[in-house]
N, C-alpha and C positions, 0 to 999 in steps of 0.2 A: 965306370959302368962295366958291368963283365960281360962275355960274349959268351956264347954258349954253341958250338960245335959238333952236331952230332950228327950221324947219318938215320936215316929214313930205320934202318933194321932196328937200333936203339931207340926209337922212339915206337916202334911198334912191339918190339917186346914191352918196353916202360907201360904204355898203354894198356898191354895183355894183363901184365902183374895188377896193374890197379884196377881192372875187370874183373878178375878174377877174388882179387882180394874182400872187392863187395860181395861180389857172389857168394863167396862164404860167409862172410859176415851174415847175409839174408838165412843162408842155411843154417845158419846156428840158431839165430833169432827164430827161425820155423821150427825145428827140431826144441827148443825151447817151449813154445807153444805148447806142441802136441805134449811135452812130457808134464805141461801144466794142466791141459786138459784130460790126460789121462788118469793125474789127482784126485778130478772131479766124478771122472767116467770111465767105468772100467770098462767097454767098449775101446775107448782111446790107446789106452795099458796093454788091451791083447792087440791091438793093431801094430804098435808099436813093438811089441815083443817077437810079432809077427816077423814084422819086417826084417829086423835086428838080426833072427836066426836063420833068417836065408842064405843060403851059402850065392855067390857069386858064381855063375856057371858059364857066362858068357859077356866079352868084352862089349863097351857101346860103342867103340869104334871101328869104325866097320872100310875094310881097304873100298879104294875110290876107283882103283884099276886092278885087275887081276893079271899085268903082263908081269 
């Protein structure tokens, strides 16, 4: 039998990765979507083109304390 030794910090990143791993999974699968229904419906195609060319202008993280 093997034992398995790890502290709490290791099991909460391990945990993080495989959260996160779905979540993108889901986001591919979405973004997959939309580019099939943009196939259909060019409403979808400019939404999507839309979004794609926006520049990034501000982070979504946002500080929790300002000291």
């Amino acid at each position: 039998m093997t034992s398995f030794y790890s502290s709490d910090a290791t099991k909460r990143l391990a945990l993080r990765y495989l959260l996160e791993n779905i979540d993108y999974r889901k986001r591919c699968v979405y973004l997959q979507e939309i580019i099939s229904l943009g196939r259909e419906n060019d409403v979808w195609r400019q939404a999507l083109t839309a979004f794609l060319n926006t520049p990034v202008d501000k982070f979504s993280v946002r500080p929790c304390c300002k000291n």
